[in-house]
Structures are given as structure tokens and as C-alpha cells.
C-alpha positions as a Markdown table, in Angstrom:
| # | Residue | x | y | z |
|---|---|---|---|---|
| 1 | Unk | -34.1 | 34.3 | 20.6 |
| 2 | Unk | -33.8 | 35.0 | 24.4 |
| 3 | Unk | -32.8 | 32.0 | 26.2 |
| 4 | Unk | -31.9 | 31.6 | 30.2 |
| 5 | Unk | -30.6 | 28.6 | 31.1 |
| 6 | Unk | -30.4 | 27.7 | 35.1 |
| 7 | Unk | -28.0 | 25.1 | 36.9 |
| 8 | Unk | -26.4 | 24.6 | 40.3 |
| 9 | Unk | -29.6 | 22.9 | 41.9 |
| 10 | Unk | -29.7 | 19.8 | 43.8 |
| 11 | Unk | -30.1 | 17.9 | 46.6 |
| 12 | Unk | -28.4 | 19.5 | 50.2 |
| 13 | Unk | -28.7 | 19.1 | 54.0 |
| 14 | Unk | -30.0 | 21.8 | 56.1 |
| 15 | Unk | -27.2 | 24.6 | 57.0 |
| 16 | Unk | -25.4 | 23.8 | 53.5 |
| 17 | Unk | -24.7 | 26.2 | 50.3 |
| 18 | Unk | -25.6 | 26.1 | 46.9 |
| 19 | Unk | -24.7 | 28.3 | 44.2 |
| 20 | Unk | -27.2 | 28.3 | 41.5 |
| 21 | Unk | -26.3 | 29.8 | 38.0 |
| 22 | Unk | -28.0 | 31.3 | 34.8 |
| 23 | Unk | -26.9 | 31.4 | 31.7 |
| 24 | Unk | -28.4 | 34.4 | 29.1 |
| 25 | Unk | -28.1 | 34.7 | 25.5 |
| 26 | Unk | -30.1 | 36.5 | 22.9 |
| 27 | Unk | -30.8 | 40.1 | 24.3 |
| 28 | Unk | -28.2 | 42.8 | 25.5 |
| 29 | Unk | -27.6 | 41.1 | 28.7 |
| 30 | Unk | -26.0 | 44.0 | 30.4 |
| 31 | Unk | -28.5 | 46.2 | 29.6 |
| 32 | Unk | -31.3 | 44.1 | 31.7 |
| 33 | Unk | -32.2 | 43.8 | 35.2 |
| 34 | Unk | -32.3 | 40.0 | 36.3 |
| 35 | Unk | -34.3 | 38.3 | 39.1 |
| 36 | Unk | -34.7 | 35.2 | 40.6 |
| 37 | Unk | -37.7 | 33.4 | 41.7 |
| 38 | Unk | -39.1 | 30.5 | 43.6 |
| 39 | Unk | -41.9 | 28.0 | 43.3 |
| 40 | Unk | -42.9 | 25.0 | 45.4 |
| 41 | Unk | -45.5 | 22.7 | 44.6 |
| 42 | Unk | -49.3 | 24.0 | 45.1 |
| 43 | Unk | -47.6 | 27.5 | 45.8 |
| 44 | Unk | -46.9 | 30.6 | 44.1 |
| 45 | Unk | -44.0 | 32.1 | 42.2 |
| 46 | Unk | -42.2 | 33.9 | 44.9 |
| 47 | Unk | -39.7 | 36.8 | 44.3 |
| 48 | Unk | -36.2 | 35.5 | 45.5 |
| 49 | Unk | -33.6 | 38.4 | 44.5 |
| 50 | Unk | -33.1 | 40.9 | 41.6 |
| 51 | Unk | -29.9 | 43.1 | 40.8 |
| 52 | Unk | -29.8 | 45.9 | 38.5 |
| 53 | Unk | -27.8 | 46.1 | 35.3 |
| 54 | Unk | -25.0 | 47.3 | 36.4 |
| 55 | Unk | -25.1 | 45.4 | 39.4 |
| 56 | Unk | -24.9 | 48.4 | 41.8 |
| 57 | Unk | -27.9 | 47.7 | 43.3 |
| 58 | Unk | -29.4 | 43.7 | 44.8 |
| 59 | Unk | -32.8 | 43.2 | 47.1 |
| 60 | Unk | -34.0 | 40.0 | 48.8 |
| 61 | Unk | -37.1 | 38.6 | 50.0 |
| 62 | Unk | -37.0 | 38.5 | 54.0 |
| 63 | Unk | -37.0 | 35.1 | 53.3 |
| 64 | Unk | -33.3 | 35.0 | 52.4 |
| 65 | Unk | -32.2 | 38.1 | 52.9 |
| 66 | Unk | -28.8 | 38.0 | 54.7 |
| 67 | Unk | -28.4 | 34.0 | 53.5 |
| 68 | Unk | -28.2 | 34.9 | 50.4 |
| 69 | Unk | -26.2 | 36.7 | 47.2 |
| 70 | Unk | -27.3 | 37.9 | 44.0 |
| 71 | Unk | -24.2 | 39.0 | 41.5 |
| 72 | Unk | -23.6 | 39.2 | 37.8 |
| 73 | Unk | -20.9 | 38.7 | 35.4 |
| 74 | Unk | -21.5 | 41.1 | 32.6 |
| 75 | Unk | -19.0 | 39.7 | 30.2 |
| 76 | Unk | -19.9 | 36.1 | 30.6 |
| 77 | Unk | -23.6 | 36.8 | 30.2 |
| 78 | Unk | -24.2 | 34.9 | 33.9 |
| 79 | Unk | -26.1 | 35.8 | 37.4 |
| 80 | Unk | -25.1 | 33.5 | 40.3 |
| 81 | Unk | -27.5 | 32.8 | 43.1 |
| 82 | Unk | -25.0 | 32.0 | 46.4 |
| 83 | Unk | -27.2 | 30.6 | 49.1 |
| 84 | Unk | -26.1 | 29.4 | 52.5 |
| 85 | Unk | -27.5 | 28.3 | 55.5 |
| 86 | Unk | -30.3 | 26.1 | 53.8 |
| 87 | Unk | -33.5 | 25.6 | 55.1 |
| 88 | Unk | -36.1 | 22.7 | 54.2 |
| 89 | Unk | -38.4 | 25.6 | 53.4 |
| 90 | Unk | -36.0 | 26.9 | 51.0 |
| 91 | Unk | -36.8 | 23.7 | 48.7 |
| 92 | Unk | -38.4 | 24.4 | 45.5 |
| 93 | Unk | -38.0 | 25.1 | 42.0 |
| 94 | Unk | -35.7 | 28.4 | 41.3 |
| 95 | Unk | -36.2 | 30.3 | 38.1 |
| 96 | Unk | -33.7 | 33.1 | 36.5 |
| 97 | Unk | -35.5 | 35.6 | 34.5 |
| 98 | Unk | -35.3 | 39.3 | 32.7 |
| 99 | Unk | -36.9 | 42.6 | 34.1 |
| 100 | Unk | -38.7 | 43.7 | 31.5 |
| 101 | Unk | -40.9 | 46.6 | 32.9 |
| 102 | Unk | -40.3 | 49.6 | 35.3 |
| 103 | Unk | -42.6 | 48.1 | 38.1 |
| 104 | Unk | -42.0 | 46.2 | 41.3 |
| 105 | Unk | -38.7 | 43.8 | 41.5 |
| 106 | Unk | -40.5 | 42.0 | 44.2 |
| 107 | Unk | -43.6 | 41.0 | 41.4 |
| 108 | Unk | -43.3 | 38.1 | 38.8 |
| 109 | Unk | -45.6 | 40.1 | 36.5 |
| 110 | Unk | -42.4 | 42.7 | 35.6 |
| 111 | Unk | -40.4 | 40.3 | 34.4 |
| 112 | Unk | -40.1 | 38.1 | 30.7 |
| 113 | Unk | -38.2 | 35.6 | 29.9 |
| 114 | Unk | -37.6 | 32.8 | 32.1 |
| 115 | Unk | -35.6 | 29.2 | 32.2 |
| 116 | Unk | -36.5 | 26.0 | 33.0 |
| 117 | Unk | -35.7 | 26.1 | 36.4 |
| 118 | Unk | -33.5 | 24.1 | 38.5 |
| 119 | Unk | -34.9 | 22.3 | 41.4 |
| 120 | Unk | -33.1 | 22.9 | 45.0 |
| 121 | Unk | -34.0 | 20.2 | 47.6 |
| 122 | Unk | -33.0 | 20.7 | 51.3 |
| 123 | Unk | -33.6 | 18.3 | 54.0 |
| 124 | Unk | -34.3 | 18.4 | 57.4 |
């Protein structure tokens, strides 16, 4: 049974880090694509970061994209989230989740498998 497990959310200031964290177990972890998404409340899942298997290769949303870093430990089953420089429009609820299909990184539909979410709060 495919479980992903997130952590690392919680309640920051404006300009401060977080490093959120998933946990996998139940599929050949290293054999997957992961991504990470984001949803706020009344708004859609948006696409956050992916990184290959291997972890050769990452993309970000413009959103994030130089605030932020995707990486993987193989061996431990985990992908980390680092993000810095927090905005309040960075607030919502993050979600880890498994490639499953050869489409789009950047599109919910291609992936299976997500967690519960952890909820990342930044104020102004």
C-alpha cells in the first residue's frame, strides 16, 4: 500500500524557511518521479516542484523558483521541500505526491498517490 506522509509545515514570518518533508513507503521509491503541490482555500492545486528519479533533474513554478529546493534521499525513501524567503502568498496546504504518467510535471492530473498535506502559514 502506497503511503506518503508530509511534515515540516507550520506557522512562519515573512522572509523565514521552512523545510517540508515526505515520507514514501509501499512502491519502488527510487524508481518514481515525485512532485510537490499547493492548495489554498477556494483555489486550485498548483504545481510547486518535481525531481526526477534519480534526482538529476528539479523544475519550479515561477512562483518559487529560485526560493526554493527540491532533493531526494533515495535510501531513506524521503523528498525534502527547502523554502526560504516566505511570502504570505506562499500560505497554503503542500502535498507530496508520485509521477505516475509520462505527461506534464507542471499538471496534477500526472501524478497518483498523495499525502495528507501539511499546512504552511506565512504572515505578513
Amino acid at each position: 500500500q502506497v503511503q506518503l506522509v508530509e511534515s515540516g509545515g507550520g506557522l512562519v514570518q515573512a522572509g523565514g524557511s521552512l523545510r517540508l518533508s515526505c515520507a514514501a513507503s509501499g512502491y519502488t521509491f527510487s524508481n518514481s518521479d515525485m512532485g510537490w503541490f499547493r492548495q489554498d482555500y477556494g483555489k486550485e492545486r498548483e504545481f510547486v516542484a518535481a525531481i526526477s528519479a534519480t534526482g538529476r533533474m528539479t523544475t519550479y513554478a515561477d512562483s518559487v523558483k529560485g526560493r526554493s529546493t527540491i532533493s531526494r534521499d533515495n535510501p531513506k525513501n524521503m523528498v525534502y521541500l527547502q523554502m526560504n524567503t516566505l511570502k504570505p502568498e506562499d500560505t497554503a496546504v503542500y502535498y507530496c505526491a508520485v509521477k505516475l504518467n509520462s505527461g506534464s510535471y507542471y499538471s496534477h492530473s500526472q501524478y497518483g498517490y498523495w499525502g495528507q498535506g501539511t499546512q504552511v502559514t506565512v504572515s505578513s
